[in-house]
ChimeraX commands (.cxc) that place a marker at each C-alpha (Angstrom):
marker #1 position 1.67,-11.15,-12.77 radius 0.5
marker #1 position 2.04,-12.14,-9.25 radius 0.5
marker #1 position 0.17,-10.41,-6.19 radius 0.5
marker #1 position 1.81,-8.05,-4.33 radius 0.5
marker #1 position 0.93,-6.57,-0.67 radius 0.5
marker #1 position 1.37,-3.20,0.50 radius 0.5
marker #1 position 3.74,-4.00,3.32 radius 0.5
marker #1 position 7.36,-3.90,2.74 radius 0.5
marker #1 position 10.77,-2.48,3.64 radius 0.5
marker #1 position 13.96,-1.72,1.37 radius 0.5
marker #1 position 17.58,-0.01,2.17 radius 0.5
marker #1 position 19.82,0.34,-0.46 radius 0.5
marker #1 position 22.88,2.95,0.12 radius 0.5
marker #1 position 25.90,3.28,-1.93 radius 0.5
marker #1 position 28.90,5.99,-2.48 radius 0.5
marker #1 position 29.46,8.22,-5.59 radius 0.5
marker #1 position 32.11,10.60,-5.42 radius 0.5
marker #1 position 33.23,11.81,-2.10 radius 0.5
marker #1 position 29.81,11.53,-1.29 radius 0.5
marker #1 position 27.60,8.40,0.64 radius 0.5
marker #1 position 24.02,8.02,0.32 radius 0.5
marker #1 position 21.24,5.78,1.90 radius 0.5
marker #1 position 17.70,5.44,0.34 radius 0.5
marker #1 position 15.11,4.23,3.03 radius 0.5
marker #1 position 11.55,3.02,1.77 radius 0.5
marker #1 position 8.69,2.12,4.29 radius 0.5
marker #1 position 5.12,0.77,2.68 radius 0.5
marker #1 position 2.19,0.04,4.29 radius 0.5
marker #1 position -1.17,-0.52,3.01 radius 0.5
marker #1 position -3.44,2.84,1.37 radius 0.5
marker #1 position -6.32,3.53,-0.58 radius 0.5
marker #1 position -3.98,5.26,-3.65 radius 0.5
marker #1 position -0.40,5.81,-3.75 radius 0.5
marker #1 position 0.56,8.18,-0.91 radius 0.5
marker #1 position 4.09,9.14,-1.28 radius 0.5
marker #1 position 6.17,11.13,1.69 radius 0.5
marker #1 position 9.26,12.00,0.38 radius 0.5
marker #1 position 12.50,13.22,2.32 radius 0.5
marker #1 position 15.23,14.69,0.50 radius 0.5
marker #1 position 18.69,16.41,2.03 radius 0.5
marker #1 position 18.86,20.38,1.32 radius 0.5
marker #1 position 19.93,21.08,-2.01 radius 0.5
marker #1 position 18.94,17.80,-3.14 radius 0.5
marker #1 position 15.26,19.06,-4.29 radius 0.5
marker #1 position 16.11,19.01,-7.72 radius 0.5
marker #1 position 15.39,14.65,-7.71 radius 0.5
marker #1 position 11.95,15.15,-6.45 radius 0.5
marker #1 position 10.17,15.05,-9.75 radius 0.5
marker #1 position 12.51,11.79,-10.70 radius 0.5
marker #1 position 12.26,10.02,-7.47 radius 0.5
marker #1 position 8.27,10.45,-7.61 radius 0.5
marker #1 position 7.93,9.28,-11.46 radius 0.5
marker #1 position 10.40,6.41,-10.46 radius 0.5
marker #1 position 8.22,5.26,-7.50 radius 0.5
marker #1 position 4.46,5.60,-9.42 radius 0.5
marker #1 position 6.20,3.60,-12.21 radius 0.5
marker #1 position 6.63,0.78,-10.23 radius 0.5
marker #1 position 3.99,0.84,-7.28 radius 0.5
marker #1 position 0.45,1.41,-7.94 radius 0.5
marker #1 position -1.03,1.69,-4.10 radius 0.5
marker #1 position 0.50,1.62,-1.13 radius 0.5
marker #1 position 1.27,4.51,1.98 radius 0.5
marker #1 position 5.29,5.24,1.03 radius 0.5
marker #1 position 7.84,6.86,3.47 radius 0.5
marker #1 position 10.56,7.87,1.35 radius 0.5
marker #1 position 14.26,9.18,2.81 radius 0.5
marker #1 position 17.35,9.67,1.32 radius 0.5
marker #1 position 20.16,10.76,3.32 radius 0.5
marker #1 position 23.71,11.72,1.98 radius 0.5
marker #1 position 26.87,12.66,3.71 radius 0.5
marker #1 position 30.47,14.05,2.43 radius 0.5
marker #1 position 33.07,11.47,3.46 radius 0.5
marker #1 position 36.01,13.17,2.53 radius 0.5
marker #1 position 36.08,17.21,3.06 radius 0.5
marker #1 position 38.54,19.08,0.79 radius 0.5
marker #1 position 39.03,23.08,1.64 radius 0.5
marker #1 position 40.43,25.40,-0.56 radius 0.5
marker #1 position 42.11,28.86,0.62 radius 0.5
marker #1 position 39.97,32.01,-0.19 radius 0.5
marker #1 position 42.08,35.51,-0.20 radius 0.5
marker #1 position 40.38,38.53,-0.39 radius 0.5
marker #1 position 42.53,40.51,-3.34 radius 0.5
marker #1 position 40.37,43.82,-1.89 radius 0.5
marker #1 position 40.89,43.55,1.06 radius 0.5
marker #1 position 44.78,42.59,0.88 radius 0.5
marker #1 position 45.62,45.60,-1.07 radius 0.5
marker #1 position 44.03,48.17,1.38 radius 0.5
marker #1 position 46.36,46.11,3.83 radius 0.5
marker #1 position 49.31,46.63,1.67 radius 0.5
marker #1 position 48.22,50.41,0.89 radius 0.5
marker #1 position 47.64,51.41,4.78 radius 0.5
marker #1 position 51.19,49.98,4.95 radius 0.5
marker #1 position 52.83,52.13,2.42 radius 0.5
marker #1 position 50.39,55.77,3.99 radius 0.5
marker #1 position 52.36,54.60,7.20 radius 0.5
marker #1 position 55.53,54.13,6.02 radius 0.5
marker #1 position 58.07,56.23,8.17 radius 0.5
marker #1 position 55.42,56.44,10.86 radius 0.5
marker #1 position 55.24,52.74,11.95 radius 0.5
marker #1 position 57.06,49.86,12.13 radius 0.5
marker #1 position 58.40,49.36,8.86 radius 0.5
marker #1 position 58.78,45.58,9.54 radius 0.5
marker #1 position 57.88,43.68,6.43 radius 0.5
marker #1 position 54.59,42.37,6.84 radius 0.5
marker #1 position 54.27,38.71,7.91 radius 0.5
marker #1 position 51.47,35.75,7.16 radius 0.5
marker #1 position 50.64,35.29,11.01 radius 0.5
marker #1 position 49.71,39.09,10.66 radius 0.5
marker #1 position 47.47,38.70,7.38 radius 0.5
marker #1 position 45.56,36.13,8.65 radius 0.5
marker #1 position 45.25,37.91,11.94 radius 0.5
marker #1 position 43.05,40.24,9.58 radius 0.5
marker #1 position 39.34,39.31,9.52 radius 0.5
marker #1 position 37.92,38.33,6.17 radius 0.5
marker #1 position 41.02,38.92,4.63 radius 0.5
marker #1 position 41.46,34.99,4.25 radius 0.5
marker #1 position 39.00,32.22,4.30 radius 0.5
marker #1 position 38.75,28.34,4.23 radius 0.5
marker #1 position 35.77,27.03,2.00 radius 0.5
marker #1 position 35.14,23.74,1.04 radius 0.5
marker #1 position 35.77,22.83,-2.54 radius 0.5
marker #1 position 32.42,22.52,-4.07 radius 0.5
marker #1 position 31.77,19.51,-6.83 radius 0.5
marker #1 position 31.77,20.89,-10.64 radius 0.5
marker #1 position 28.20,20.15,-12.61 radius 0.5
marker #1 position 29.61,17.19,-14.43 radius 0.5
marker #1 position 30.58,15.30,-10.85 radius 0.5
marker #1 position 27.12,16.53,-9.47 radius 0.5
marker #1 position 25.64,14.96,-12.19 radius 0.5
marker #1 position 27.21,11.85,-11.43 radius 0.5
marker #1 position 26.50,11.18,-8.52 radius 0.5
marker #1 position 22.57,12.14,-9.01 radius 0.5
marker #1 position 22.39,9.37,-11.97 radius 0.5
marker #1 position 24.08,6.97,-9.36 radius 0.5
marker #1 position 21.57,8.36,-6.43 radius 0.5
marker #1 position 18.51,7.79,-8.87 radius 0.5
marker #1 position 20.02,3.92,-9.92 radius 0.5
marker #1 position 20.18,3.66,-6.01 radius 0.5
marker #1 position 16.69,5.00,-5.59 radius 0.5
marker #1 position 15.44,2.11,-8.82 radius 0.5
marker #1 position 17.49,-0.86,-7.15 radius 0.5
marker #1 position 15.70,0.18,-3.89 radius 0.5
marker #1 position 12.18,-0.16,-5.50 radius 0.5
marker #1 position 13.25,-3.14,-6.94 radius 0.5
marker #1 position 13.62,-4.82,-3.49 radius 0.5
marker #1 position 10.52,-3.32,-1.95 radius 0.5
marker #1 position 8.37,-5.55,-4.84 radius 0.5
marker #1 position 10.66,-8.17,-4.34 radius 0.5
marker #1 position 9.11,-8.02,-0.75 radius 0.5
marker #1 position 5.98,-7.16,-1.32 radius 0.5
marker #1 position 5.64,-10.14,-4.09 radius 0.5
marker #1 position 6.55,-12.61,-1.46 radius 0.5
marker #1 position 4.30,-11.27,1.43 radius 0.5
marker #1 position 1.72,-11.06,-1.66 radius 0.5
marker #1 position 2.17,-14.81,-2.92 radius 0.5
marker #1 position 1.75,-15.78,0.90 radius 0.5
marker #1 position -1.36,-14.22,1.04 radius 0.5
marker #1 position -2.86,-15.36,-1.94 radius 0.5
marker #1 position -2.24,-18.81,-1.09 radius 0.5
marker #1 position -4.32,-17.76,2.35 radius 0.5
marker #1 position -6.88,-16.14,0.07 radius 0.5
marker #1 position -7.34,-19.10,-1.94 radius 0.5
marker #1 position -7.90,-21.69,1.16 radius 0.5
marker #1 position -10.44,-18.53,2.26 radius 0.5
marker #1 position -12.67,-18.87,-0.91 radius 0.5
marker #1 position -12.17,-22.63,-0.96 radius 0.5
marker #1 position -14.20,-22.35,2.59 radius 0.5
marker #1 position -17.05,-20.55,0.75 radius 0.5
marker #1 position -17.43,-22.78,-1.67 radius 0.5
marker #1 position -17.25,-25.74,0.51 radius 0.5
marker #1 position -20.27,-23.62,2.67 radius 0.5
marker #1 position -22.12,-22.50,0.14 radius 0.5
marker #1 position -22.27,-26.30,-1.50 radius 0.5
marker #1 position -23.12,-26.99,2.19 radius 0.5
marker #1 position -26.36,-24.46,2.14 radius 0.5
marker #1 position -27.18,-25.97,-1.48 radius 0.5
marker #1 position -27.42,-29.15,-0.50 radius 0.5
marker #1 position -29.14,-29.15,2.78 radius 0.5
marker #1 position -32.56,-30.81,2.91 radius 0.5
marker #1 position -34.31,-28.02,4.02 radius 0.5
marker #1 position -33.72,-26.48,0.70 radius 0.5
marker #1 position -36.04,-28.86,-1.25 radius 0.5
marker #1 position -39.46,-28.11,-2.55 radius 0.5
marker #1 position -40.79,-31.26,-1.03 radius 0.5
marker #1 position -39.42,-29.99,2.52 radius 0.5
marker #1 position -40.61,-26.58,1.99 radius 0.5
marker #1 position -43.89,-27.67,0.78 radius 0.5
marker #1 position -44.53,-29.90,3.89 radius 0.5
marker #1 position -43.49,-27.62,6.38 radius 0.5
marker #1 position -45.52,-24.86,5.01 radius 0.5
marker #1 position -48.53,-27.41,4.63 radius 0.5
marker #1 position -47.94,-28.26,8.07 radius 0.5
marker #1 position -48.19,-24.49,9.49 radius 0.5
marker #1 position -51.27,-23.72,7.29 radius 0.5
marker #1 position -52.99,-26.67,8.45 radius 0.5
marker #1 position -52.35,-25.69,12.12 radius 0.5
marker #1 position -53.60,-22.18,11.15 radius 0.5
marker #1 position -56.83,-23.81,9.97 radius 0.5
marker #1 position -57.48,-25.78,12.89 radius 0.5
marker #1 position -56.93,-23.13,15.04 radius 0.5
marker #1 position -59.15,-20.84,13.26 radius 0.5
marker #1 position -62.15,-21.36,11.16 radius 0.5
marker #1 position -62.37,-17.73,9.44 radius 0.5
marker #1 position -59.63,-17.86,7.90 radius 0.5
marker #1 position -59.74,-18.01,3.71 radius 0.5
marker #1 position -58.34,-21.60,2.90 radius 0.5
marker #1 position -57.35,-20.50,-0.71 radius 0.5
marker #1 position -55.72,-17.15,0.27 radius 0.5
marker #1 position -53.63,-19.09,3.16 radius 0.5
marker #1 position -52.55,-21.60,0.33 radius 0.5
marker #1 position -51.67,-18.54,-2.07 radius 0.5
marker #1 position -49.58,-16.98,0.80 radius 0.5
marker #1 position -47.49,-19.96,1.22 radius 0.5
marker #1 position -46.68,-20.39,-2.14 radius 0.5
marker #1 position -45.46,-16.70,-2.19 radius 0.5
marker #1 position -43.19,-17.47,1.28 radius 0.5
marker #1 position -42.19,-20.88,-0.23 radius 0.5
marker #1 position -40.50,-18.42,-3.46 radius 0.5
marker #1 position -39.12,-16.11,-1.42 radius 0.5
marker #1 position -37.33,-18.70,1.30 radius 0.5
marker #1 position -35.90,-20.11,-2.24 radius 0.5
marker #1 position -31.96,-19.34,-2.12 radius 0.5
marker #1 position -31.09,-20.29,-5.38 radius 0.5
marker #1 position -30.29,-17.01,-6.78 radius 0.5
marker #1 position -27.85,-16.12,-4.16 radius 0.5
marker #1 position -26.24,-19.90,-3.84 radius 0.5
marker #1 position -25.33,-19.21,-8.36 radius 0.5
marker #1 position -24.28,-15.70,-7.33 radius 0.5
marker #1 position -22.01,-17.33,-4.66 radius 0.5
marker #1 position -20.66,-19.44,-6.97 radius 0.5
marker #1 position -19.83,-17.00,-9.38 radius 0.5
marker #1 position -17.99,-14.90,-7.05 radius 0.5
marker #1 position -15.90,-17.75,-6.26 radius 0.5
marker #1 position -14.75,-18.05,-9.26 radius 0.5
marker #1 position -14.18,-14.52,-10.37 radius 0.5
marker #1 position -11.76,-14.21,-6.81 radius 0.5
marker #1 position -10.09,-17.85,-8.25 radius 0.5
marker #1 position -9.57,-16.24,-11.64 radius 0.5
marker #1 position -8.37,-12.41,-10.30 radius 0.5
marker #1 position -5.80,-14.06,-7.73 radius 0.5
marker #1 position -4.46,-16.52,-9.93 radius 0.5
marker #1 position -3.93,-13.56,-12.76 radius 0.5
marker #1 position -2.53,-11.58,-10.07 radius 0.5
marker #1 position -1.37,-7.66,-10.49 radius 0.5
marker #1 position -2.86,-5.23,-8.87 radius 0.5
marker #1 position -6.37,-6.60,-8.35 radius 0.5
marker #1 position -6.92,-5.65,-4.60 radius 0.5
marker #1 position -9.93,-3.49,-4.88 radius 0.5
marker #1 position -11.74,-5.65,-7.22 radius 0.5
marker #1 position -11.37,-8.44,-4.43 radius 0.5
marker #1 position -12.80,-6.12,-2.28 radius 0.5
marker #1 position -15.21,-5.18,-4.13 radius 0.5
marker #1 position -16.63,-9.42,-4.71 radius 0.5
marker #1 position -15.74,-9.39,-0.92 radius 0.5
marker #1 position -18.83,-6.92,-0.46 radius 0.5
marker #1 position -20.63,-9.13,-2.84 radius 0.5
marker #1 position -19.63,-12.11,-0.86 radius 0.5
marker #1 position -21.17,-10.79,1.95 radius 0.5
marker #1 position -24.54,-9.62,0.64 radius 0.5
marker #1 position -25.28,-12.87,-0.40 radius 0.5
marker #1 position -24.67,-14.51,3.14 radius 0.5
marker #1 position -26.62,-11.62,4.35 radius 0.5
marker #1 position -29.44,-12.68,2.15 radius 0.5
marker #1 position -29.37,-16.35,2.90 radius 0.5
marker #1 position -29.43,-15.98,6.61 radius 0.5
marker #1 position -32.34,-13.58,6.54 radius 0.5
marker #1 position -34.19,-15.71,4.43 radius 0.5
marker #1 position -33.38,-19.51,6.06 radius 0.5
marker #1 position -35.75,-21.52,7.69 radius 0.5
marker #1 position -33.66,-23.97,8.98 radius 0.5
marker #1 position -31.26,-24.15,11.58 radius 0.5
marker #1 position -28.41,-25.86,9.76 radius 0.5
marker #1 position -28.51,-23.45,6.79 radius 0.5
marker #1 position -28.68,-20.59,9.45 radius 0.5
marker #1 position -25.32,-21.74,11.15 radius 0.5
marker #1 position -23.75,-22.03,7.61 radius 0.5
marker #1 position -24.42,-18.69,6.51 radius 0.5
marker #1 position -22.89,-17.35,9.54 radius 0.5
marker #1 position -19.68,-19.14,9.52 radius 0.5
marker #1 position -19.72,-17.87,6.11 radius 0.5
marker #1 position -20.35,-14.18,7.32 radius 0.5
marker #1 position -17.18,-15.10,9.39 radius 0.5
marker #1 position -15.00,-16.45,6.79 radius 0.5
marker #1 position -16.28,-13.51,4.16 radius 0.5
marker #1 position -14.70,-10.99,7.22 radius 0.5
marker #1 position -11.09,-12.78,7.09 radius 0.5
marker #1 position -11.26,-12.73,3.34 radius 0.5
marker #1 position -12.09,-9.06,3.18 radius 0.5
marker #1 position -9.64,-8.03,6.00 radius 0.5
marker #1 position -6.82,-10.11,3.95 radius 0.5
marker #1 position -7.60,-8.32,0.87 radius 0.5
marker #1 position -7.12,-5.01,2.44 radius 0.5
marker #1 position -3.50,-5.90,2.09 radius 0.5
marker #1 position -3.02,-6.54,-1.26 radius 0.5
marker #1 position -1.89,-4.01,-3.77 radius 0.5
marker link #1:1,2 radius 0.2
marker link #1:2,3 radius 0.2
marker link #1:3,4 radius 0.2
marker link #1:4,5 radius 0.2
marker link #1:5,6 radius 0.2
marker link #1:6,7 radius 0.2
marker link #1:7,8 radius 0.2
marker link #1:8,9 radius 0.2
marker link #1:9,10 radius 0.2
marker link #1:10,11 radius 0.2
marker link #1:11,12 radius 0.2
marker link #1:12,13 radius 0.2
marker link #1:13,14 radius 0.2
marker link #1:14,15 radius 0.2
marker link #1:15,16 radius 0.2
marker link #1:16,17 radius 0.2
marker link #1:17,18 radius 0.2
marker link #1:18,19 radius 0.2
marker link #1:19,20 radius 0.2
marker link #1:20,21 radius 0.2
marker link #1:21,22 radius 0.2
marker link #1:22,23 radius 0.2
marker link #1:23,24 radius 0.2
marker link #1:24,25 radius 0.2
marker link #1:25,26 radius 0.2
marker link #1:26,27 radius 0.2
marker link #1:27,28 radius 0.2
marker link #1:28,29 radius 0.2
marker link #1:29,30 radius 0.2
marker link #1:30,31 radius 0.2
marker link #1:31,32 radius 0.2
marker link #1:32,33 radius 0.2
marker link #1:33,34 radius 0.2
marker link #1:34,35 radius 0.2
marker link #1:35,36 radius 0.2
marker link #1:36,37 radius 0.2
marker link #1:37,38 radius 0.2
marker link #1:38,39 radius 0.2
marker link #1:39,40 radius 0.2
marker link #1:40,41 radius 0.2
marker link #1:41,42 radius 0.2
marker link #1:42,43 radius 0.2
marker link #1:43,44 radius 0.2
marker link #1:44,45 radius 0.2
marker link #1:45,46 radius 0.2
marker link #1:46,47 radius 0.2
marker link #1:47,48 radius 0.2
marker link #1:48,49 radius 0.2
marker link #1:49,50 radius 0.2
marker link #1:50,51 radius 0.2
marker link #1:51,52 radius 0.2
marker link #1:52,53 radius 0.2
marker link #1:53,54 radius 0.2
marker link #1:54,55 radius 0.2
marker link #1:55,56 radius 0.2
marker link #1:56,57 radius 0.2
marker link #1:57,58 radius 0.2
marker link #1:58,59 radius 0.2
marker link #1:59,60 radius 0.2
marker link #1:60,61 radius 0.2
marker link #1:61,62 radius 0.2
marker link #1:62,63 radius 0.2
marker link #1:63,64 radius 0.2
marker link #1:64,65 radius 0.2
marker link #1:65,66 radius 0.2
marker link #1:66,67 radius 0.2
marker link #1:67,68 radius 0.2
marker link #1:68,69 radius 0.2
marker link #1:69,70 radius 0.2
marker link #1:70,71 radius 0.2
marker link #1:71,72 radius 0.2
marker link #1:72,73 radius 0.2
marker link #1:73,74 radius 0.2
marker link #1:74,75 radius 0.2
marker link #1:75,76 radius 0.2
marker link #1:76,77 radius 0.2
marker link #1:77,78 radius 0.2
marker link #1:78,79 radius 0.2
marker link #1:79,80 radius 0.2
marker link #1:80,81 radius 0.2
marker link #1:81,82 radius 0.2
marker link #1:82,83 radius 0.2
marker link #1:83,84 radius 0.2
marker link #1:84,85 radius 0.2
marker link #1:85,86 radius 0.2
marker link #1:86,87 radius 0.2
marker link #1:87,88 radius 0.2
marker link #1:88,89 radius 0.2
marker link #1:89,90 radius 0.2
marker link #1:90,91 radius 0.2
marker link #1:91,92 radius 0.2
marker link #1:92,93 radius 0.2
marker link #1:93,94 radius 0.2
marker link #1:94,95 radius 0.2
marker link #1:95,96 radius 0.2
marker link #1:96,97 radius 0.2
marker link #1:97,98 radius 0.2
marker link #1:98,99 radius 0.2
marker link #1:99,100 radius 0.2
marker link #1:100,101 radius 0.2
marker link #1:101,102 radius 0.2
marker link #1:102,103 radius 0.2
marker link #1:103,104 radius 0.2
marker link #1:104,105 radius 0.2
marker link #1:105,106 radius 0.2
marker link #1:106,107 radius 0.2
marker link #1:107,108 radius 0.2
marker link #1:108,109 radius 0.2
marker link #1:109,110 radius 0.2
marker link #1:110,111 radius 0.2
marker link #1:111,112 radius 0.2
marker link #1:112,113 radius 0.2
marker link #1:113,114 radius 0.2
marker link #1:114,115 radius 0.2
marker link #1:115,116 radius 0.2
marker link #1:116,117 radius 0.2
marker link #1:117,118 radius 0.2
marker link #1:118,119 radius 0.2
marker link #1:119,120 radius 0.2
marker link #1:120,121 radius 0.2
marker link #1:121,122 radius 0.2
marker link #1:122,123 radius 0.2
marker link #1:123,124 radius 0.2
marker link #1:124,125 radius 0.2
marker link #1:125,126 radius 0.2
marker link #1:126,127 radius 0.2
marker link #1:127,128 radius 0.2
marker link #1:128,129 radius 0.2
marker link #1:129,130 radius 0.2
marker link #1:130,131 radius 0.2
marker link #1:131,132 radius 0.2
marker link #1:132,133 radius 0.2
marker link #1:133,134 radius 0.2
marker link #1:134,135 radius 0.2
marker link #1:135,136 radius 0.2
marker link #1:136,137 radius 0.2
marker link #1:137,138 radius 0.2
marker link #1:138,139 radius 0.2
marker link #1:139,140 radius 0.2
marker link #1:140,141 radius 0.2
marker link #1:141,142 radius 0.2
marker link #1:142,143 radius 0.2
marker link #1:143,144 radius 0.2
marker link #1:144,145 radius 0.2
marker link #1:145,146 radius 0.2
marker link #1:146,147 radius 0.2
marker link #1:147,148 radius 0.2
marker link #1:148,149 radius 0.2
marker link #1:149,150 radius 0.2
marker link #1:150,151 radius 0.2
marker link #1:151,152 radius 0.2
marker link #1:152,153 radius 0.2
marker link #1:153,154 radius 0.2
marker link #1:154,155 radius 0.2
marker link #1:155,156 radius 0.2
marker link #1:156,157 radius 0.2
marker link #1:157,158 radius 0.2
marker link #1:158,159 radius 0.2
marker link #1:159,160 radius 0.2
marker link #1:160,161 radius 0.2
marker link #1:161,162 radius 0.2
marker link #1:162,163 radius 0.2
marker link #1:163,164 radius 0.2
marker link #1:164,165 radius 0.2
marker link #1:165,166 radius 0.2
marker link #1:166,167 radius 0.2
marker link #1:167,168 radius 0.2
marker link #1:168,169 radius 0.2
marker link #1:169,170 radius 0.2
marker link #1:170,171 radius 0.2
marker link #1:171,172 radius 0.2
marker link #1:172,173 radius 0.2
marker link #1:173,174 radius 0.2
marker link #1:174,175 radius 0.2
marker link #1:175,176 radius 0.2
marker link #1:176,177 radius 0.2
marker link #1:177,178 radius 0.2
marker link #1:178,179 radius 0.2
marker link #1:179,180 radius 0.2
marker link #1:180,181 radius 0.2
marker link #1:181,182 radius 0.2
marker link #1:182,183 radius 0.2
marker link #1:183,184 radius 0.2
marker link #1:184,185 radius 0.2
marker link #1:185,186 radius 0.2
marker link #1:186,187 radius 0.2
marker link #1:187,188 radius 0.2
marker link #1:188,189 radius 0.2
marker link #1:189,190 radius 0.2
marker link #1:190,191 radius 0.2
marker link #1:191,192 radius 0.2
marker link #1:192,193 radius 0.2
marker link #1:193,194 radius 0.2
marker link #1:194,195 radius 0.2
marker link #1:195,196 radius 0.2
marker link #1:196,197 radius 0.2
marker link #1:197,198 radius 0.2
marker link #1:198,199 radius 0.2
marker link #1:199,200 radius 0.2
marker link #1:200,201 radius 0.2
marker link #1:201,202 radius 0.2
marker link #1:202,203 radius 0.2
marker link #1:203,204 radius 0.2
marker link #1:204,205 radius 0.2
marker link #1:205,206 radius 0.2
marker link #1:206,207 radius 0.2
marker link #1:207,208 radius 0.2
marker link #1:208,209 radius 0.2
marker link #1:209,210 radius 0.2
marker link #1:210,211 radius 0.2
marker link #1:211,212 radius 0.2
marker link #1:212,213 radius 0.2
marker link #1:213,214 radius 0.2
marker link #1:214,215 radius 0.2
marker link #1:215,216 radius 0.2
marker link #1:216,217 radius 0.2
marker link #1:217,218 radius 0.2
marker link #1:218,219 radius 0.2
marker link #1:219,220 radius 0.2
marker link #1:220,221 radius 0.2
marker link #1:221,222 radius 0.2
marker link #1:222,223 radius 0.2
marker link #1:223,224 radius 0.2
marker link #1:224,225 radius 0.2
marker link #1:225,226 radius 0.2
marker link #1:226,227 radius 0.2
marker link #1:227,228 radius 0.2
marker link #1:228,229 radius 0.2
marker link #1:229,230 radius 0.2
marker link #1:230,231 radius 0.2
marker link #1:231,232 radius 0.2
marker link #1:232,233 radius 0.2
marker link #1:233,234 radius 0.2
marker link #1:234,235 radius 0.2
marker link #1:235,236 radius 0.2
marker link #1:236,237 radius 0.2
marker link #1:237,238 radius 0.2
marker link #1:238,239 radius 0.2
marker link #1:239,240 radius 0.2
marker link #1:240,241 radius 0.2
marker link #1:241,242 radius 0.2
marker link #1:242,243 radius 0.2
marker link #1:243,244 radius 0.2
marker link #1:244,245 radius 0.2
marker link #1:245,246 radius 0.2
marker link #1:246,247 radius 0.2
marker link #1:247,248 radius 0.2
marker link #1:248,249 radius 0.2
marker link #1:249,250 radius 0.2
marker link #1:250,251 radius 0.2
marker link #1:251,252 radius 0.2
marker link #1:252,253 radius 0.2
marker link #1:253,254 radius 0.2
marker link #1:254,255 radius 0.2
marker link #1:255,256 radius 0.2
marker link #1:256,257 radius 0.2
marker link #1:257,258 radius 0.2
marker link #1:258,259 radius 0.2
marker link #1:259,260 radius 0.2
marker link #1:260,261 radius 0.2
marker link #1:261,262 radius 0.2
marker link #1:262,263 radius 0.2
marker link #1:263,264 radius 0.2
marker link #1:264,265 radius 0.2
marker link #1:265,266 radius 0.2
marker link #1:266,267 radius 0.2
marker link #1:267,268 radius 0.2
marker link #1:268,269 radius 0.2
marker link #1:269,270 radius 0.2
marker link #1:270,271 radius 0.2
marker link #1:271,272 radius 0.2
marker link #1:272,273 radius 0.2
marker link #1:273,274 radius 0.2
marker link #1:274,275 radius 0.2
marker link #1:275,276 radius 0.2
marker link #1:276,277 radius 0.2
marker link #1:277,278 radius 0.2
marker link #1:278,279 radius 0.2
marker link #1:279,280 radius 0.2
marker link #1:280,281 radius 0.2
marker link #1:281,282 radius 0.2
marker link #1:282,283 radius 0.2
marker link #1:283,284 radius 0.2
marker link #1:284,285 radius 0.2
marker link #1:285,286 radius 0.2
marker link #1:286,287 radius 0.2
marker link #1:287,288 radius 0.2
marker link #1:288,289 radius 0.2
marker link #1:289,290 radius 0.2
marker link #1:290,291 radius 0.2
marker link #1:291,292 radius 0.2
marker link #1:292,293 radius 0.2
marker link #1:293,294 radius 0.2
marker link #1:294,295 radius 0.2
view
């Protein structure tokens, strides 16, 4: 499966009937699947179906969801009222001989209010029907385009991603392998401050000096964090290259990621593998605030 971001924009609009509809879907980037749906009046009915559609197909992501629809072609119909006409016609025949006995004419009937009236010719079920399958197909190709989008702003990214934790390998190989790191070096330099700490006081207990520096020498050790480094590396190489949905499990090694350069700065005792652990503190940010995109 390939990656896929949260950002992403699809139109799709279509006719069915005498009817023309436009489905507009906005995505941007969310801790779940956030869906805010806008339907016409009297269109409520495709709620359920347009949510089940959109949750089969997206698994995070913030989701503005329209669909608009318009009647292109209005066809009326002529409504009489049959009650209302015969009272007409009866008040005419009580009158007779008292009135007018003109014959009634059509300018006069519809003169008469409520008597007649226009309505628009509502669809049957069968051609409502139609045209909500062909809404719902529109609604389905729609989706289809917003992963289209979001697979190609998700590939671009993971190629991004990739140079990213290429960086913090290249760093952390750089922390492993700086002198500083070596038991010789460590050994000297705390021989070196104990020795100074001697000469500058005689009191001191020679043995428990020598027992304290071994403790600092295992603690200034970074090995544990340089293999967890590693690892992490290669679990973010193995998630992006299998792709799907994996964006909080990279930000999840992305925490990891950064409590291991967290460690290694607090614990170095050089200068060198100081300034690496920061640029990878920096580098560890970009990753993180990349991964925030992904799906």
């Amino acid at each position: 499966m390939a990656l896929q971001s949260m950002t992403g924009f699809a139109r799709r609009e279509g006719t069915s009937g005498r009817g023309r509809w436009a489905w507009e879907l906005r995505s941007v980037n969310g801790k779940g699947l956030d869906i805010r749906l806008r339907l016409p009046q009297g269109l409520e009915r495709l709620e359920a179906d347009t949510r089940k559609a959109i949750s089969d197909q997206l698994a995070r992501g913030n989701l503005q969801v329209s669909l608009s629809l318009s009647v292109e072609e209005s066809r009326v119909e002529v409504v009489v009222n049959q009650d209302a006409l015969a009272a007409v016609l009866a008040l005419r025949d009580q009158l007779a001989g008292i009135v007018d006995p003109a014959p009634l004419r059509l300018e006069s009937l519809m003169a008469v209010r409520g008597l007649v009236e226009f309505k628009e010719v509502e669809e049957d079920e069968e051609a409502l029907a139609a045209r909500d399958a062909d809404i719902v197909a529109g609604l389905e190709a729609a989706l289809g385009d917003l992963r289209d989008m979001r697979r190609q702003e998700g590939e671009a990214l993971g190629r991004v991603l990739l140079g990213q934790v290429a960086t913090i390998e290249t760093l952390t190989t750089a922390v492993e392998r700086d002198p500083s790191r070596s038991q010789q070096e460590i050994a000297a330099r705390l021989a070196t401050q104990v020795a100074m700490l001697l000469e500058g006081s005689s009191g001191l207990d020679r043995d428990r000096l020598h027992a304290e520096a071994a403790l600092l020498a295992t603690k200034a050790d970074l090995r544990e964090e340089i293999d967890r480094l590693k690892a992490h590396v290669a679990a973010a190489r193995d998630l992006i290259s299998k792709g799907g949905p994996v964006g909080r499990k990279l930000d999840f090694l992305a925490q990891e990621f950064n409590r291991e350069s967290n460690t290694i700065c607090s614990k170095s005792n050089a200068a060198a593998v100081t300034a690496a652990g920061i640029e990878l503190k920096v580098v560890i940010d970009q990753f993180r605030e990349q991964v925030q995109n992904l799906e």
